[in-house]
LUMZADO-236277 format. One record per residue (C-alpha): x, y, z; residue number from 1; residue in three letters. Coordinates in steps of 0.02 Angstrom, whole numbers. Example, Ala and Ser with C-alpha at 12.3 -4.5 7.8 and 13.67 -1.06 7.14 Angstrom:
<rs>
       x       y       z  num  residu
     615    -225     390    1     ALA
     684     -53     357    2     SER
</rs>
This chain:
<rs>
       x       y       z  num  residu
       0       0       0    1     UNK
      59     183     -51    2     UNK
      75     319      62    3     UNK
     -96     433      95    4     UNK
    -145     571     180    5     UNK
    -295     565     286    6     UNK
    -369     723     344    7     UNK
    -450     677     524    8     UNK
    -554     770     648    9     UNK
    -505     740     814   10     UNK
    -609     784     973   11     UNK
    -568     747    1137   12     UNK
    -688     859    1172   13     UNK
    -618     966    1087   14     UNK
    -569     939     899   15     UNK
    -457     955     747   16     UNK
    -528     989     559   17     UNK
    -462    1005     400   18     UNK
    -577    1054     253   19     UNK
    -474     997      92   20     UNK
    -373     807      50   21     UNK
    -194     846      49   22     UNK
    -105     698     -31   23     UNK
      78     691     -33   24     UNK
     251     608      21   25     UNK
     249     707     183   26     UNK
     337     624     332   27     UNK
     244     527     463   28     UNK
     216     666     590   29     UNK
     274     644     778   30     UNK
     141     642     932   31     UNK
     217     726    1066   32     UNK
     164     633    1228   33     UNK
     192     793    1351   34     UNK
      75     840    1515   35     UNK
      18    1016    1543   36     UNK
     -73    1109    1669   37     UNK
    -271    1060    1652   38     UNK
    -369    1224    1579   39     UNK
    -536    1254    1626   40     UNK
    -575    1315    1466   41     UNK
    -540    1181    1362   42     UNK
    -656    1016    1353   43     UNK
    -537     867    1390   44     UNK
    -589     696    1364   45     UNK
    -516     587    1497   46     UNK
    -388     419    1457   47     UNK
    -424     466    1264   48     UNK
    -376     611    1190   49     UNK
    -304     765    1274   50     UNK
    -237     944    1166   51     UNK
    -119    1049    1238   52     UNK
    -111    1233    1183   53     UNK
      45    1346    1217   54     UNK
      -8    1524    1282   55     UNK
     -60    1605    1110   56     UNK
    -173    1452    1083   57     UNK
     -93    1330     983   58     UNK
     -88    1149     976   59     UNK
      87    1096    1045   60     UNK
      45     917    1083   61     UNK
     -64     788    1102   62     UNK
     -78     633    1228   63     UNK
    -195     505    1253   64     UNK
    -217     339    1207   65     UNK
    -303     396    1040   66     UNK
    -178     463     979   67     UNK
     -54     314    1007   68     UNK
    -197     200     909   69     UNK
    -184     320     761   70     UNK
       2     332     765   71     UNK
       2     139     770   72     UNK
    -118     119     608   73     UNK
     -24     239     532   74     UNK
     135     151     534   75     UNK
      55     -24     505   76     UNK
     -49      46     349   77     UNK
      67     168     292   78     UNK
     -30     321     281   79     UNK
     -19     527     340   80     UNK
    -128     617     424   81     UNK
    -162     804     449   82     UNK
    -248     880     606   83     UNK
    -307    1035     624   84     UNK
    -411    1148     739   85     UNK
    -594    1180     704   86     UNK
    -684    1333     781   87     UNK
    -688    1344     961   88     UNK
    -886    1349     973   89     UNK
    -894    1180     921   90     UNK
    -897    1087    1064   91     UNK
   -1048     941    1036   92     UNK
   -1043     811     929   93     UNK
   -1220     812     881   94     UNK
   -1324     950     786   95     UNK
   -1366    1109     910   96     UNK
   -1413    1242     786   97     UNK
   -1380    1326     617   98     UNK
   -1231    1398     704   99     UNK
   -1161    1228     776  100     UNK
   -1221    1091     662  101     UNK
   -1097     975     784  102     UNK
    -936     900     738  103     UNK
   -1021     734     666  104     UNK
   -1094     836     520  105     UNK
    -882     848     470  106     UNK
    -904     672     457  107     UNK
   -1056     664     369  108     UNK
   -1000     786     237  109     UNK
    -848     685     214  110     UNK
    -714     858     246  111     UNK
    -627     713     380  112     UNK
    -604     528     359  113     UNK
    -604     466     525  114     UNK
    -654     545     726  115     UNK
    -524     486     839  116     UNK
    -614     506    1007  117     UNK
    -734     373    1106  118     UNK
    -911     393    1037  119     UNK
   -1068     348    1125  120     UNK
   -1189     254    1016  121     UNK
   -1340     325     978  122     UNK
   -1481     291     846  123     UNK
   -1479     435     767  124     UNK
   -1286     420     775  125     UNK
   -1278     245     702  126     UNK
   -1381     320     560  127     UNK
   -1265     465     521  128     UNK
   -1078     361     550  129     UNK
   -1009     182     564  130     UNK
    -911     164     738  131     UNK
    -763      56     728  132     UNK
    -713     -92     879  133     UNK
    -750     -25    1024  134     UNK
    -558      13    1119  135     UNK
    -616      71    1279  136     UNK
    -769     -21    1406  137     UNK
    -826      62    1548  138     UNK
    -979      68    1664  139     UNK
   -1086     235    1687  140     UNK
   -1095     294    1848  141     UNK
   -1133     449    1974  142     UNK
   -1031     548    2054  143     UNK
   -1105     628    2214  144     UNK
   -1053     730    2358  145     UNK
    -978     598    2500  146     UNK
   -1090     574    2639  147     UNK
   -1048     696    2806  148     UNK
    -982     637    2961  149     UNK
   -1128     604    3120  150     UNK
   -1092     651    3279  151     UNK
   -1053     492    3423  152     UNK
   -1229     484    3530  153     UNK
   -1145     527    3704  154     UNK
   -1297     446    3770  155     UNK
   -1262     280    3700  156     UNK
   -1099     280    3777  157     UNK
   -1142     348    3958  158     UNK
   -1312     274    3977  159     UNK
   -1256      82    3984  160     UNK
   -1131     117    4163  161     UNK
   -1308     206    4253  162     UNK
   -1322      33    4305  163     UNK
   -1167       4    4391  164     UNK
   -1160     173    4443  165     UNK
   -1335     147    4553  166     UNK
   -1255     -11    4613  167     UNK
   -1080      49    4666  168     UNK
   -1183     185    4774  169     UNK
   -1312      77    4845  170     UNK
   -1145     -27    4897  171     UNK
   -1062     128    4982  172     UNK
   -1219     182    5073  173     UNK
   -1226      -2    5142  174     UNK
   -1055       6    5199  175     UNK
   -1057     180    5249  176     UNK
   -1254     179    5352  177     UNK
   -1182      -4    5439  178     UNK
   -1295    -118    5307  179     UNK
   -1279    -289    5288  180     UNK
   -1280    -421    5175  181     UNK
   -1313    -611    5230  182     UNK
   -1154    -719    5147  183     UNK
   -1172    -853    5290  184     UNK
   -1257    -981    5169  185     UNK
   -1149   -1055    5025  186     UNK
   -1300   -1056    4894  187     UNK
   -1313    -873    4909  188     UNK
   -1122    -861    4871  189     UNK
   -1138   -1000    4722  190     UNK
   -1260    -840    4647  191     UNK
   -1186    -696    4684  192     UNK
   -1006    -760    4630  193     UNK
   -1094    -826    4455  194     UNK
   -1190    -683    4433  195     UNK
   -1011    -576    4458  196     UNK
    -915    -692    4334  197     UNK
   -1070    -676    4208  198     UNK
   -1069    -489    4246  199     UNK
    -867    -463    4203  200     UNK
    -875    -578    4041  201     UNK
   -1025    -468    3992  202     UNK
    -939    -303    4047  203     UNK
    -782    -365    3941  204     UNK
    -897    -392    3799  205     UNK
    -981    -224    3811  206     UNK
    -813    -113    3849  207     UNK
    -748    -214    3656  208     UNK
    -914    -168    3591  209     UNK
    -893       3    3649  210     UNK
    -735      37    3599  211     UNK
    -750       5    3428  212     UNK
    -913     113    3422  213     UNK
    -804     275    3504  214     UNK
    -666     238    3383  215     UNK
    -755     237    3215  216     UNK
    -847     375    3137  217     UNK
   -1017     333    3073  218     UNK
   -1074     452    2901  219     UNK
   -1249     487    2844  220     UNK
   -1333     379    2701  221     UNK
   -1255     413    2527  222     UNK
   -1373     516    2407  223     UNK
   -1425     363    2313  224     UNK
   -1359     208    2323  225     UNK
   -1406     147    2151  226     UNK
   -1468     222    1976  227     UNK
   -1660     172    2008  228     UNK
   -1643     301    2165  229     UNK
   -1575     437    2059  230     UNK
   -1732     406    1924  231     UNK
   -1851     399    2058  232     UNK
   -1812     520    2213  233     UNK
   -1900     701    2171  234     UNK
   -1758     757    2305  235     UNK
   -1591     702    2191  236     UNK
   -1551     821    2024  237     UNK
   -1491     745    1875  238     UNK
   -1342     830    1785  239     UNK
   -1240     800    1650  240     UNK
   -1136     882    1526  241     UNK
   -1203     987    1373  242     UNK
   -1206     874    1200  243     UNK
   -1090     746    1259  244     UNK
   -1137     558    1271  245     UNK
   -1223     541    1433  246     UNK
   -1367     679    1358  247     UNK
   -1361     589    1197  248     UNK
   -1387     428    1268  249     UNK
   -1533     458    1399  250     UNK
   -1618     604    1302  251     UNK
   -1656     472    1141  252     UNK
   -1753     345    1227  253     UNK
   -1902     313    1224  254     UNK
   -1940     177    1373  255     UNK
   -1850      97    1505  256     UNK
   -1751     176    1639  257     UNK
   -1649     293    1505  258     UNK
   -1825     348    1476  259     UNK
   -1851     388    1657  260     UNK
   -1694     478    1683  261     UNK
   -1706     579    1525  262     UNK
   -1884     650    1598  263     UNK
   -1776     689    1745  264     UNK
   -1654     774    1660  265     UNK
   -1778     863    1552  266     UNK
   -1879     916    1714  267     UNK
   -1728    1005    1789  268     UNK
   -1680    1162    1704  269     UNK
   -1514    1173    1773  270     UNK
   -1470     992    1722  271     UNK
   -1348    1023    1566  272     UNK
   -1190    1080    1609  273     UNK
   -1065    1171    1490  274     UNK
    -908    1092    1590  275     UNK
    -864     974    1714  276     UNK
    -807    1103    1823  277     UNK
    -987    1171    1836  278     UNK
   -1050     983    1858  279     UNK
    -921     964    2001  280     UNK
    -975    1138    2082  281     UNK
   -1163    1104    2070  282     UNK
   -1119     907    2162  283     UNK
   -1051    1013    2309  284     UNK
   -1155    1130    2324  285     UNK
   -1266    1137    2487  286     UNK
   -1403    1043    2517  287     UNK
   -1312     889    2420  288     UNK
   -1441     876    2288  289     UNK
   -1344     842    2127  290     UNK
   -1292     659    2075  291     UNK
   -1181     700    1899  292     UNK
   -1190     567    1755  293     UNK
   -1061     518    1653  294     UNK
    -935     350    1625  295     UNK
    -830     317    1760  296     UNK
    -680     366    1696  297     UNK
    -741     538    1661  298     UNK
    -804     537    1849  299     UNK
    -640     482    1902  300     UNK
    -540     610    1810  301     UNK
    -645     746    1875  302     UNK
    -616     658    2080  303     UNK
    -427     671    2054  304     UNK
    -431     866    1982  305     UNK
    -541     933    2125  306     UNK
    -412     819    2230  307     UNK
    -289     925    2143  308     UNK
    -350    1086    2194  309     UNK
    -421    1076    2344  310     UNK
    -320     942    2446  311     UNK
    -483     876    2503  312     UNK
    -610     721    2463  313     UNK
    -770     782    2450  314     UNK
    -860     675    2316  315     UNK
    -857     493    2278  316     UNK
    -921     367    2157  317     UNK
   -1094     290    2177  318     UNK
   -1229     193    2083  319     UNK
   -1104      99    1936  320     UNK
   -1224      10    1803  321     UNK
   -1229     -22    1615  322     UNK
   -1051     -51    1545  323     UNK
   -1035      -5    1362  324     UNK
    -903      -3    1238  325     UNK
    -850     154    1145  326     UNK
    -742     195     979  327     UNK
    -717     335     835  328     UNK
    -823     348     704  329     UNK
    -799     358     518  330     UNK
    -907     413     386  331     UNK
   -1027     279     313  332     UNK
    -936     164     178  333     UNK
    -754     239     210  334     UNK
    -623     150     129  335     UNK
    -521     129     279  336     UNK
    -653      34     398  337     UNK
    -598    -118     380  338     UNK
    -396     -86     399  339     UNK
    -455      -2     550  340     UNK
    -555    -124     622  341     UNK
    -416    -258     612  342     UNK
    -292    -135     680  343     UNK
    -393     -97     849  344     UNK
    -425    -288     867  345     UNK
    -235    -315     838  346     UNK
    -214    -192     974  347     UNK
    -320    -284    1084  348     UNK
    -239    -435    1058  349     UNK
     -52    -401    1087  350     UNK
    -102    -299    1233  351     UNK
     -56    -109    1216  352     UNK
    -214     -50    1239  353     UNK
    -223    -103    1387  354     UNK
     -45     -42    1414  355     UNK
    -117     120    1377  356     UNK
    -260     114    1468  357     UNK
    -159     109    1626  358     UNK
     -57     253    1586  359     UNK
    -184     374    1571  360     UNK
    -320     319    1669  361     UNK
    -353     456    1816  362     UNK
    -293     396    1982  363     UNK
    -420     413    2133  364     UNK
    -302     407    2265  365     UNK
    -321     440    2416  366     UNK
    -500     489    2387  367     UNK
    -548     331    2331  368     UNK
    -475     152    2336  369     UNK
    -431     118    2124  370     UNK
    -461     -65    2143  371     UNK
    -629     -57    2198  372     UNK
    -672      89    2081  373     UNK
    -582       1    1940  374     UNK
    -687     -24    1780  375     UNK
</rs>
C-alpha cells in the first residue's frame, strides 16, 4: 500500500478539522506525549484524547491513548494524516443549531475521514456514521457529594454504666449507714459469685463493643445508592454535561429507565452543564442535591482534579451500572473501515491498549481506593 494522507477530525472534546485532501510524500508526523497544566477552558476527554495549547493558543501536543492508536495504524498501513483545529464553538458532537451543526456533520460531509475520540452510540448516531471496535469499556456511573460525618450519641456511651453506677452507690451507702448483706449460706455465694463472673464476661464484651463504636466515625446515608434512586427520588437532580454522550444517550429513549432519567433530566432546568467544572460545583453545592452522570472514567478524572486543587475528598463514586463499549467513528462506507477495524483488534490482542489504558487512566487516590473503583 502507497503512502496517503488522511485528513481527520479529532475531538477529545475538543477537535481538529481540515476542510481539503492533501495527498503527498509528507513524513509521518510525531505525537508529542507531554503533560500540561489542566485548563478550565478547554473540554478534555479523559484516558483518550487530550490537546495541549501553548499560551497564544496553539496545539503543541497531544496525549492520550487515541492518539497512540492512530500513530500505530499509521505506521502499520502506511498512511499521513493532517490535524487541524476547528472553531472553538464547536464543542458537541451532535447537531445544536444553524450555528453549531456538531462536529459529526464533518463526518457526514466527508471534509474528515475518521473521529479519533470514544463515541457513544446513539440511533440517530448509528444512522449518520459507522463506529469502529469499540477500544475502551466502561460502566456509567454517578458521582455525588460523599456522605458527612454524624456526631457519636454521648448517650449511647454513658447510659449503659447508670447501672453500675446505682449499684456501686447503693454498695457505699450499705457500707457507709452499717448495712448488711447475709453471705453465711454457700447457695447465696454460688449466685452472687456466678452472677459476678457472668457480669465481668459481659462487661468485657460491652467495653470491646464500645470501643470500637467510640473509635469509628459513622457518616450519613449516601445520596442514592443505586441508579433506580436517582430516576425515582424528586429530592436528587440529575446533571450531565451539554451534547456529550451521557445527554445523547438518555435524552433518545423512548422507554425503560434511560427513559425515566431523561424525563428527569428534562424536568430540571439546570441539568446540562457546559463543563465538568460546573458539574463538580453544582455536586457540592449545599443541600447535596446533585448526583452527575457520566462514565466512570470521566467521573474519576474529574475526583482526582478537584483532589488536585483543593487537597480535600469531597465527592465519591456511587450507583455503577450499564457497561458499554466506545470507539471513533468514520463516515458511512469509508475506505479505511476495515484496515481499521483489524488494527484496533490487533491492538487488543497483543495488549497495548491495555498498556495504555493504565497510563492514562485518572488515579483516585487517596480519595478513593482504584481497585474497587476500577472499571
Amino acid at each position: 500500500m502507497g503512502i496517503e494522507t488522511l485528513v481527520l477530525l479529532v475531538i477529545g472534546i475538543c477537535c481538529i478539522f481540515q476542510p481539503t485532501l492533501s495527498v503527498g510524500p509528507s513524513p509521518l508526523p510525531m505525537v508529542l506525549m507531554k503533560s500540561a497544566p489542566f485548563n478550565q477552558n478547554h473540554l478534555v476527554f479523559p484516558v483518550s484524547m487530550k490537546i495541549n495549547r501553548n499560551a497564544t493558543d496553539h496545539m503543541i501536543s497531544l496525549e492520550g491513548i487515541s492518539p497512540l492508536i492512530l500513530e500505530w495504524l499509521s505506521l502499520r498501513y502506511k498512511f499521513n494524516y493532517s490535524l487541524f483545529l476547528p472553531p472553538r464553538q464547536l464543542q458537541n458532537l451532535d447537531y445544536v443549531g444553524p450555528n453549531n451543526p456538531g462536529i459529526i456533520s464533518y463526518a457526514v460531509r466527508g471534509e474528515c475521514d475518521v473521529i479519533i475520540a470514544v463515541i457513544a452510540p446513539s440511533p440517530s448516531r448509528l444512522s449518520r456514521l459507522d463506529f469502529l471496535h469499540p477500544w475502551l469499556y466502561t460502566l456509567s456511573a454517578f458521582l455525588i457529594p460523599i456522605p458527612e460525618l454524624l456526631q457519636n450519641n454521648v448517650d449511647a456511651v454513658v447510659k449503659p454504666f447508670q447501672f453500675w453506677q446505682v449499684f456501686f452507690s447503693d454498695s457505699l451507702y450499705r457500707n457507709w449507714t452499717g448495712g448488711y448483706i447475709s453471705n453465711k449460706i454457700t447457695a447465696i455465694r454460688l449466685v452472687i459469685g456466678s452472677w459476678c463472673l457472668l457480669t465481668l464476661v459481659l462487661l468485657n464484651v460491652y467495653n470491646g463493643m464500645l470501643f470500637s463504636f467510640v473509635t469509628t466515625t459513622p457518616r450519613a446515608s449516601p445520596l442514592v445508592n443505586s441508579v433506580e434512586d436517582v430516576a425515582t427520588n424528586p429530592n436528587v437532580f440529575l446533571i450531565l454535561n451539554k451534547g456529550l454522550g451521557a445527554e445523547s444517550t438518555i435524552s433518545g429513549a423512548d422507554k425503560g429507565l434511560y427513559k425515566t432519567l431523561g424525563d428527569k433530566m428534562r424536568s430540571y432546568p439546570n441539568s446540562r452543564c457546559n463543563s465538568t467544572k460546573q458539574c463538580v460545583k453544582l455536586v457540592k453545592s449545599l443541600p447535596a442535591r446533585h448526583a452527575y452522570y457520566d462514565i466512570e472514567v470521566s467521573l474519576k478524572a474529574a475526583v482526582q482534579e478537584d483532589y488536585r486543587e483543593t487537597n480535600e475528598c469531597k465527592m465519591t463514586i456511587a450507583a455503577r451500572f450499564s457497561g458499554s463499549g466506545y470507539g471513533w467513528g468514520l463516515p458511512k462506507n469509508h475506505r479505511f473501515r476495515e484496515q481499521f477495524n483489524q488494527g484496533t483488534l490487533r491492538l487488543y490482542e497483543i495488549g497495548l491498549i491495555s498498556l495504555w489504558k493504565n497510563w492514562f487512566e485518572p488515579s483516585t487516590k487517596p480519595c478513593l481506593n482504584d481497585q474497587d473503583a476500577s472499571v
